[in-house]
C-alpha positions in Angstrom: 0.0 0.0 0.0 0.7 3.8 -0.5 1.4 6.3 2.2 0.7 9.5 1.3 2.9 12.9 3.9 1.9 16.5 3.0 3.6 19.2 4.2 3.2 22.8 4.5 4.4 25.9 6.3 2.1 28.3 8.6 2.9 31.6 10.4 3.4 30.7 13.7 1.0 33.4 14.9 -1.8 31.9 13.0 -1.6 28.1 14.4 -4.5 28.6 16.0 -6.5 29.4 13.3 -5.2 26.9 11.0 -6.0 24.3 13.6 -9.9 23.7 12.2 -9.3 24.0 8.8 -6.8 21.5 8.5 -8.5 19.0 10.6 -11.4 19.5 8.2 -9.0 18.7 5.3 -7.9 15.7 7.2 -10.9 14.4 7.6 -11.7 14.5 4.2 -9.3 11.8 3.2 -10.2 9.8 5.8 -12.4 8.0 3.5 -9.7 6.6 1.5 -6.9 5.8 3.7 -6.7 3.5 7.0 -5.1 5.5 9.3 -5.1 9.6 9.4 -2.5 11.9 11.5 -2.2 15.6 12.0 1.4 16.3 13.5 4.0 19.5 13.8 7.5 19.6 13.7 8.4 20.8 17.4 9.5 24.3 17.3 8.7 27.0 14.9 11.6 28.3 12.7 11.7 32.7 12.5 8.5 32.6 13.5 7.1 29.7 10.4 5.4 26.2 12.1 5.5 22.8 9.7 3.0 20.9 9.7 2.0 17.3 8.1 -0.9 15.3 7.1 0.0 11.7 7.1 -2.6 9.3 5.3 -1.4 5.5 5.2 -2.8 2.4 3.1 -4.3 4.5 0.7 -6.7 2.9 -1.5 -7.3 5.8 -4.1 -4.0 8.1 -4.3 -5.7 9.5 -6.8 -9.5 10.3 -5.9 -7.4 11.1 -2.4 -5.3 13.8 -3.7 -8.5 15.5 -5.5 -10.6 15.3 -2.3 -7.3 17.1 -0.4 -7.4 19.5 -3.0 -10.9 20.8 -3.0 -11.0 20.0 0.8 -8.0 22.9 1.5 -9.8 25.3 -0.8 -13.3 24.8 0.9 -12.3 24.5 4.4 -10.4 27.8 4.4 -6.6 26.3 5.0 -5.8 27.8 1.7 -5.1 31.7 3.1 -3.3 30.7 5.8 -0.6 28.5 4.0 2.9 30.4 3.0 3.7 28.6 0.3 2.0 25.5 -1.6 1.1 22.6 0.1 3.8 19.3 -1.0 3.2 15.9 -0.8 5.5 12.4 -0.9 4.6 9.1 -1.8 6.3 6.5 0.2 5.9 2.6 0.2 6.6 -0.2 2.8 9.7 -2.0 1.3 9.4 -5.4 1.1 10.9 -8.0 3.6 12.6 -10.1 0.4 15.1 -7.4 -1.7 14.2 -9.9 -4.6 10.6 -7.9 -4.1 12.0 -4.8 -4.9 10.5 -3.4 -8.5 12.6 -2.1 -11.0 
């Protein structure tokens, strides 16, 4: 399965605000991935917070990424971010290296 991290930047001053939003966007992938989780990095740098949405066994990376999208423009996160929201893709690596693709 697929393991989707998005990333973003905040000012630190406006944490508190951003804190709805972007449990609303969270929430809106929940339907498509097993496991959901909001975190921080632990101290702001110059006065700019990082935070992450983690979504893990996605099903749809696809229909996931499009509900994100229209879920950070509806649910008001979009204003607050300081630059564009980026996302990773990882995968579980398998226990056998002869698993491995390509």
């Amino acid at each position: 399965m697929h393991n989707l991290y998005v990333y973003y930047k905040l000012p630190q001053a406006r944490r508190a605000e951003a804190l709805a939003p972007a449990r609303r966007v969270l929430e809106a992938g929940r339907a498509w991935s097993a496991r959901v989780a909001l975190q921080a990095r632990p101290a702001a740098d110059n006065g700019v917070v990082t935070w992450m949405e983690i979504y893990e066994d996605v099903a749809d990376m696809p229909a996931l990424e499009a509900a994100l999208a229209e879920a950070v423009q509806a649910c008001g996160l979009a204003p607050l971010l300081l630059a564009p929201r980026r996302s990773e893709v990882f995968v579980d690596l398998p226990a056998d290296p002869a698993g491995w693709e390509g």
